[in-house]
Each structure stands twice: as C-alpha cells, then as structure tokens.
One Martini backbone bead per residue (centre of mass of N, CA, C, O) as a GRO file, in nm:
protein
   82
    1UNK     BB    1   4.731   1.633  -3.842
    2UNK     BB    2   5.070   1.600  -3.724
    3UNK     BB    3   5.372   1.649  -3.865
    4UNK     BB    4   5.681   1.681  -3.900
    5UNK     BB    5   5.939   1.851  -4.013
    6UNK     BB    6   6.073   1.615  -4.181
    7UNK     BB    7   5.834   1.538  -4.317
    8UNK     BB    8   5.764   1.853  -4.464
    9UNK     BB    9   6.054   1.815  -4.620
   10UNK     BB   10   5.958   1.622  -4.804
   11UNK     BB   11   5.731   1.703  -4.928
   12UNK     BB   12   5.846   1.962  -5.044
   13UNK     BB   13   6.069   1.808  -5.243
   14UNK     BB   14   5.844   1.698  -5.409
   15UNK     BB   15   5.783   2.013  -5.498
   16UNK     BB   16   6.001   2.051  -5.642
   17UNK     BB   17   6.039   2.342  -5.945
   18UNK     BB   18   6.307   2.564  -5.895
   19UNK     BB   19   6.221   2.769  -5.759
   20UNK     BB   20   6.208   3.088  -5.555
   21UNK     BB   21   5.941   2.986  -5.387
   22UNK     BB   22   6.039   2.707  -5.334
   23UNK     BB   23   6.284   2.778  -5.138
   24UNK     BB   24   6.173   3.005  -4.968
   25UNK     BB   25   5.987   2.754  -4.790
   26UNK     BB   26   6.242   2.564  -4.735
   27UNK     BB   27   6.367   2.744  -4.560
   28UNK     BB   28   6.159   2.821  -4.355
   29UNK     BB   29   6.093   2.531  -4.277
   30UNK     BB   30   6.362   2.497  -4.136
   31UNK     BB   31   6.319   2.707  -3.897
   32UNK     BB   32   6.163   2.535  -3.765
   33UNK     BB   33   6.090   2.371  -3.507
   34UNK     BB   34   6.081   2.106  -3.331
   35UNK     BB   35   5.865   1.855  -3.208
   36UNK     BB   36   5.814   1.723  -2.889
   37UNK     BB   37   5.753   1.516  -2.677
   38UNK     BB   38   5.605   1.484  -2.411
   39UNK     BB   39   5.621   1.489  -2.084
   40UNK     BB   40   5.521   1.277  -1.849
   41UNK     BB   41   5.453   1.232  -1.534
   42UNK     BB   42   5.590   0.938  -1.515
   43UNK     BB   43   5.889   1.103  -1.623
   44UNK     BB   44   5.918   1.272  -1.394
   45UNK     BB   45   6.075   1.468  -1.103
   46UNK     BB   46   5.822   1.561  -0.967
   47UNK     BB   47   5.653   1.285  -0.971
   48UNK     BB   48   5.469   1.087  -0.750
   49UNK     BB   49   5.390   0.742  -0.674
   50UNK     BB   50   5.101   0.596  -0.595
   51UNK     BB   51   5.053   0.301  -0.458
   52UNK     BB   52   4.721   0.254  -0.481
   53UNK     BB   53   4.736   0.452  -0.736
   54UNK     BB   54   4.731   0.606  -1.060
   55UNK     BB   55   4.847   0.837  -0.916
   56UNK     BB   56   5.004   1.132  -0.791
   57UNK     BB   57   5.270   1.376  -0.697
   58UNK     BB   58   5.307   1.685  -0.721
   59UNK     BB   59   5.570   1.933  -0.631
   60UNK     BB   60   5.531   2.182  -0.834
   61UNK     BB   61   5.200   2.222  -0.781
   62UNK     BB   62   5.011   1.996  -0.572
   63UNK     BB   63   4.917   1.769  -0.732
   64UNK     BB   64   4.686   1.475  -0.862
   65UNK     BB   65   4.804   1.317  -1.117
   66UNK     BB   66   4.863   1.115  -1.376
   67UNK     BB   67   5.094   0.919  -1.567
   68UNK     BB   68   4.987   1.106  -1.835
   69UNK     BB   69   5.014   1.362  -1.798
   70UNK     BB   70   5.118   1.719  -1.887
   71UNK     BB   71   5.375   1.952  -1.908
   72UNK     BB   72   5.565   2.245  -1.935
   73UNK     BB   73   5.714   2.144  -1.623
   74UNK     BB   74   5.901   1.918  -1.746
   75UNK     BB   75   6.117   1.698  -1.630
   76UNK     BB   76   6.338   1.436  -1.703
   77UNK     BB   77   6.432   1.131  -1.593
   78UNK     BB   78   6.646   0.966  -1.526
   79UNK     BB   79   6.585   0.695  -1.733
   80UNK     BB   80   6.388   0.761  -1.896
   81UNK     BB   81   6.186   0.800  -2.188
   82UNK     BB   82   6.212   0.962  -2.527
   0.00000   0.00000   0.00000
C-alpha cells in the first residue's frame, strides 16, 4: 500500500516523541518529493483516440496504446483532470 507524503506526515507527527531522533526522521521526511498520479494516454496530447475502437495512437512513440495506459512521457491535455 502507498500512502503520500503528507499522510506520513501526519503519522509520523503521531509518534512525535520530542526527541532529536524523530525530528530529524520528520525532516528528512518533509524532504521526500511528493508523488503525483500518472497521466493516463487518453489525458495525454501525445494520443488520438481511435473512433471505432478502445485505443488511440501515440503520436510520441508510435504506438497503439488504450486511453488507460501512461507513461512517463506524458504532458497532460489543457483541460483535461488532474
């Protein structure tokens, strides 16, 4: 299971024992990146979706993948969600 960053924040903050052992774990902690939800293919401006069918083309690689796929060459379509 994954939980963010600010989720083991908060429970890091639970088990706050005023040492100097957790303060600089909760330190380290605040320094992680935090993780952002893939762009799916079909939110992406690489890929055109296929009239008759569940797939699209990338137009990045060439590929023919479904509106679910994601890669990390994703930029996400102006309007689409976040």
């Amino acid at each position: 299971m994954l939980i963010n960053r600010d989720e083991a924040l908060r429970i890091l903050d639970d088990l706050n024992d005023g040492s100097f052992e957790w303060a600089s774990k909760y330190i380290e902690m605040k320094k992680l990146p935090t993780i952002e939800e893939p762009i799916k293919c079909k939110d992406c401006i690489w890929w055109t979706k296929a009239d008759d069918s569940l797939q699209g083309r990338c137009s990045m690689f060439g590929m023919y993948p479904t509106g679910a796929w994601f890669c990390a060459n994703a930029e996400r379509k102006e309007g689409a969600k976040e």
